[in-house]
C-alpha positions in Angstrom: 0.8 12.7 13.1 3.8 11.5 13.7 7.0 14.4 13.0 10.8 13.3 12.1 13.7 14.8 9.9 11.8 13.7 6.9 9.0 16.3 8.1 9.1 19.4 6.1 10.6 22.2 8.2 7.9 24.3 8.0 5.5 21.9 9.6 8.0 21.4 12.5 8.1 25.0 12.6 4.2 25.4 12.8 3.9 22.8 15.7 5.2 24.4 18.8 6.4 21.7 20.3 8.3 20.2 17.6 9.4 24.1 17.2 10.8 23.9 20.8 12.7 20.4 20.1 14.4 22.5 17.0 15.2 25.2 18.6 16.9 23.0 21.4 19.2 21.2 19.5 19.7 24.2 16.8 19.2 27.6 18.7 18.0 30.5 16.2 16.6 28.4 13.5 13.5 29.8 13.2 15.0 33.1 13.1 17.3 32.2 10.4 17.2 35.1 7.2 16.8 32.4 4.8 14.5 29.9 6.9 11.5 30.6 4.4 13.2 29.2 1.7 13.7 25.7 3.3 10.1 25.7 4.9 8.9 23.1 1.9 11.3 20.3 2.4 12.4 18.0 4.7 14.3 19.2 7.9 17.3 16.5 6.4 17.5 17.7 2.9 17.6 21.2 4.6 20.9 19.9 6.5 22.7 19.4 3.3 22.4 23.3 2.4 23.1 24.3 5.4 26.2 24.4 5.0 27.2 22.0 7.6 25.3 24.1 10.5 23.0 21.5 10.9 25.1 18.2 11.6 24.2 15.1 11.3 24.2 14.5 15.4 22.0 17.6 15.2 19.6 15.7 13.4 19.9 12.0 15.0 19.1 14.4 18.5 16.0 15.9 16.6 14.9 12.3 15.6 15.2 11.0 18.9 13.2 13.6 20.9 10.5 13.6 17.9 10.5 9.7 18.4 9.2 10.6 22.4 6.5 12.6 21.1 
């Protein structure tokens, strides 16, 4: 399987190594009090109510280390 921003957060949570390539390039988001709510959609359509903690260079980095996996 392969795992992008258009992965739902909570499988990129569930995989530890995609987990690890989060929490690089976002530190604390899987500790985050309202993580759970975002865990059924896609790690980009999370980013747009973040807020604007997750950027979109955030994500481009994500996408490019998932690509390597």
């Amino acid at each position: 399987m392969s795992f992008s921003t258009q992965s739902k957060l909570g499988d990129l949570l569930d995989n530890p190594d995609t987990k690890a390539v989060l929490e690089k390039h976002m530190p604390g988001i899987a500790d985050h009090p309202q993580i759970a709510m975002g865990r059924g959609f896609p790690l980009a359509v999370v980013a747009n109510f973040s807020g604007g903690a997750i950027t979109p260079a955030m994500l481009e980095a994500v996408d490019a280390d998932l690509a390597k996996m």
